[in-house]
C-alpha positions as CSV (number, residue, x, y, z in Angstrom):
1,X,119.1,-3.8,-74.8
2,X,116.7,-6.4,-72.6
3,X,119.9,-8.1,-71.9
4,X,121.3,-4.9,-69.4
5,X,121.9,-5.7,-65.7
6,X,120.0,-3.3,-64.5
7,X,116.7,-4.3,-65.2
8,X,113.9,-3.4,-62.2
9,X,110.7,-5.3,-61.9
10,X,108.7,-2.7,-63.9
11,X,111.0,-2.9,-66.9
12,X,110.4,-6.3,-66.8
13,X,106.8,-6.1,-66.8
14,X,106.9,-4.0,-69.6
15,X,109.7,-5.7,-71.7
16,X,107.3,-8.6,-71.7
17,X,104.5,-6.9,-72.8
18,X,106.1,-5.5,-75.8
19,X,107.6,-8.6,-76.8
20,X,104.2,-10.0,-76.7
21,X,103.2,-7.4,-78.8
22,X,105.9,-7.8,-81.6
23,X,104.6,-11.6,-81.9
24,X,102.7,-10.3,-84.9
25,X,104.5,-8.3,-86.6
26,X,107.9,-9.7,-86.2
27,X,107.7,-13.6,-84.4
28,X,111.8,-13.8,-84.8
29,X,112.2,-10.3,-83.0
30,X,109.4,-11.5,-80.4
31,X,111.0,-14.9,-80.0
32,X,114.1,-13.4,-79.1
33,X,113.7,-10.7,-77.1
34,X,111.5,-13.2,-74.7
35,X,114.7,-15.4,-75.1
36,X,116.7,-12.6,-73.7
37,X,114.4,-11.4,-71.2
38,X,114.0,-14.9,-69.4
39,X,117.9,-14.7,-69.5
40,X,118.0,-11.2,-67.7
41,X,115.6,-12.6,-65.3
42,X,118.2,-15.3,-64.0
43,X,121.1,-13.1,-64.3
44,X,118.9,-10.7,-61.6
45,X,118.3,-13.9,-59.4
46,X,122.0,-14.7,-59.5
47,X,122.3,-11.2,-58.3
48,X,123.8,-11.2,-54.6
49,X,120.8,-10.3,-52.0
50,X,118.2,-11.0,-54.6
51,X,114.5,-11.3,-53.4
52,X,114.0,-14.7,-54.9
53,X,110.2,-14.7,-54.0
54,X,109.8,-11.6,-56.3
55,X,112.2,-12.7,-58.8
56,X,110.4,-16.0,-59.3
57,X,107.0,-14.4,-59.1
58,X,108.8,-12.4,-62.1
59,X,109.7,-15.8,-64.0
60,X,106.7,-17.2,-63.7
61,X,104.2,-14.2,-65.2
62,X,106.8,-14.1,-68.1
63,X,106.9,-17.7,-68.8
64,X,103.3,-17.9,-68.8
65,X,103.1,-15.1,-71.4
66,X,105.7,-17.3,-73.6
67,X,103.5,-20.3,-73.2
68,X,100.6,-19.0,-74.8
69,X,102.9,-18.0,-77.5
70,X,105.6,-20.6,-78.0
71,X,104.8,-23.7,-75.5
72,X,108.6,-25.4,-77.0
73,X,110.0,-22.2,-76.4
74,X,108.7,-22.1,-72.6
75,X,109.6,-26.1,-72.5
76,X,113.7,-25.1,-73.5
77,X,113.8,-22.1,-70.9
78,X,112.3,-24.3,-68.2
79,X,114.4,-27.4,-69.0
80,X,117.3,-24.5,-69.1
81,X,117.0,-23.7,-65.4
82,X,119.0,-25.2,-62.8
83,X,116.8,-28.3,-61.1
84,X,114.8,-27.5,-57.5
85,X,116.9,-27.7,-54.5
86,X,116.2,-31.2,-52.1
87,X,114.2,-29.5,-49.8
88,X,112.2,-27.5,-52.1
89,X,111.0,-31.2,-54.2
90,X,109.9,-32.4,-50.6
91,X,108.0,-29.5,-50.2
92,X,106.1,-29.4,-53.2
93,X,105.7,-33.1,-53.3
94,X,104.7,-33.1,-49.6
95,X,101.2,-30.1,-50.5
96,X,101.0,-32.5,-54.0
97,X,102.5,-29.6,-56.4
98,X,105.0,-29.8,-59.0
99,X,107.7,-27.3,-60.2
100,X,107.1,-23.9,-60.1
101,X,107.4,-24.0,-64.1
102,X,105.1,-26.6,-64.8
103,X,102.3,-25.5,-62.3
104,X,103.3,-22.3,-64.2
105,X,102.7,-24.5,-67.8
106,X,99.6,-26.4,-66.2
107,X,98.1,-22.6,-65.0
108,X,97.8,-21.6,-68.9
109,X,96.8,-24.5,-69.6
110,X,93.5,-24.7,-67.4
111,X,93.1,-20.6,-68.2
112,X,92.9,-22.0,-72.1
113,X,91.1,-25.1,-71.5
114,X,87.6,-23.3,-72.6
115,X,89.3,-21.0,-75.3
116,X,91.9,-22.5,-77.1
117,X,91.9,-26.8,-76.6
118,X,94.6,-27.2,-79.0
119,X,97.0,-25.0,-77.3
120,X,96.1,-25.8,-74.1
121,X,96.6,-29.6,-74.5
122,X,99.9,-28.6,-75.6
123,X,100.7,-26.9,-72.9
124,X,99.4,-29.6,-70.5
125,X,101.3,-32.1,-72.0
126,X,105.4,-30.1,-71.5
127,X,103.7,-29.2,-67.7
128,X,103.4,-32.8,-67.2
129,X,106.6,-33.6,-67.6
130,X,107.6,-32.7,-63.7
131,X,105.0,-35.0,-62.8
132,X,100.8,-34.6,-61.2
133,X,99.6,-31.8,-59.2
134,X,96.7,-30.6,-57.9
135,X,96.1,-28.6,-60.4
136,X,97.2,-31.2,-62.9
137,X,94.1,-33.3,-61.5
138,X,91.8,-30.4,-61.9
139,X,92.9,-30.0,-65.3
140,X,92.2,-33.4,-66.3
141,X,89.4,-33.6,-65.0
142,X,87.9,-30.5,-66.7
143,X,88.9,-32.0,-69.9
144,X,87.0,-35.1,-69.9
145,X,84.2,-33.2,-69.4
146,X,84.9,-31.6,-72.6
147,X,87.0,-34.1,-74.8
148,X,87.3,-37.6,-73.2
149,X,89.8,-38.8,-75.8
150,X,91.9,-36.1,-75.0
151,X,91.9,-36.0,-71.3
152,X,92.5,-40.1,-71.2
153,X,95.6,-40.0,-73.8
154,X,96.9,-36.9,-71.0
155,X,95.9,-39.5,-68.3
156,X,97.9,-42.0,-70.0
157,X,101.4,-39.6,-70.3
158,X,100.6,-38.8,-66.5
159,X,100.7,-42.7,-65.5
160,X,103.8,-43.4,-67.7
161,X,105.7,-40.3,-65.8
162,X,105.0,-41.3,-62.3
163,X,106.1,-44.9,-62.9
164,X,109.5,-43.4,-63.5
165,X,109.4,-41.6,-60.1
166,X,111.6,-43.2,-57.3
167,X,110.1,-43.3,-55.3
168,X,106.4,-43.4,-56.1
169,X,103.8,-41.1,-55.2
170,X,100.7,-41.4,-53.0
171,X,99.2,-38.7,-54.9
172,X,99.6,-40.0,-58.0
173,X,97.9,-43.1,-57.3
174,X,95.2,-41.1,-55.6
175,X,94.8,-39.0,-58.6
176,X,94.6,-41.8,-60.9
177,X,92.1,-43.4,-58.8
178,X,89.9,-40.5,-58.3
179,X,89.8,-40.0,-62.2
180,X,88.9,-43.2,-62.9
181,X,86.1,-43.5,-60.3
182,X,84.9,-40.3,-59.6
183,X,84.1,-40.3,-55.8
184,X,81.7,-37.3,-53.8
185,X,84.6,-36.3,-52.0
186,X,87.9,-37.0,-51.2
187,X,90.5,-36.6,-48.5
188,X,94.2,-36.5,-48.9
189,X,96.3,-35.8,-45.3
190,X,94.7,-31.9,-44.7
191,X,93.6,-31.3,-48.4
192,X,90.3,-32.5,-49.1
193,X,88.5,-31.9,-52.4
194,X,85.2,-33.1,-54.5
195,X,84.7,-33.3,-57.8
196,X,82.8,-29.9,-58.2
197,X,85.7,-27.9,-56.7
198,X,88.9,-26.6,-56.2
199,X,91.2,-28.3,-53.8
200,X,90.8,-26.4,-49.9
């Protein structure tokens, strides 16, 4: 039963690989079991004295399996989750991150980019939801070089997000601005970054 309240880390692990296995031979057993298993997950973080580092390093290896499978079915668990606490948002927005999930999403996304476009777009496109990251930026800039059409119509859904956010983000603008003119280098408070490499 994946739904018992005893699950340990390792049961975990291996609960997820064999509903990734099931996907083809039975996709409605697959789908859910992963259901269930994302749902035993946050019954062990509600869990008094929880480690809630190890728990969400838990959530996010399983939700990235169940993206590559089913990117809805990893948009409904996210959506599903209670939102970030007030000091946890400032945090992320403060080192230019967004939620755990979506950098989660976005994670797949880039590990797909060279693999699988279709699904990787997909993916992209639910992580971008909660807004830019750094790794949204790497993303999208990875993607122009291999599908500019693409990458601009992702572009587009980013700059249509953040003009809903209240307040606006530096990022964001810097982001969009480094996209559209492609700069050496460029510096943003103690991250700096070119277009050749990762974010240090």
């Amino acid at each position: 039963d994946v739904c018992s309240s005893d699950l340990t880390e390792d049961r975990v692990r291996v609960l997820t690989e064999v509903s990734d296995a099931f996907w083809s031979l039975d996709k409605s057993r697959a789908l859910a079991s992963f259901t269930q298993l994302f749902q035993s997950i946050e019954s062990m973080a509600a869990e008094p004295g929880a480690n809630e580092s190890r728990i969400n390093n838990l959530r996010q290896s399983t939700l990235a399996r169940i993206a590559r499978r089913d990117p809805e079915l990893a948009a409904k668990l996210i959506s599903s989750n209670p939102a970030p606490k007030p000091v946890e948002r400032f945090s992320r927005e403060l080192n230019a991150m967004s939620t755990p999930y979506a950098e989660t999403l976005m994670s797949v996304a880039l590990a797909l980019l060279k693999t699988d476009l279709q699904q990787s777009v997909s993916l992209a496109r639910l992580a971008l939801r909660d807004g830019m990251s750094q790794t949204t930026r790497i993303y999208l800039l990875q993607l122009r070089a291999i599908d500019p059409a693409l990458a601009n119509s992702l572009l587009e859904q980013a700059m249509q997000q953040a003009a809903t956010r209240n307040p606006a983000q530096l990022f964001d603008a810097l982001a969009f601005w480094e996209y559209a003119f492609q700069p050496g280098a460029f510096h943003y408070g103690p991250i700096s970054w070119s277009t050749s490499s990762d974010p240090r």
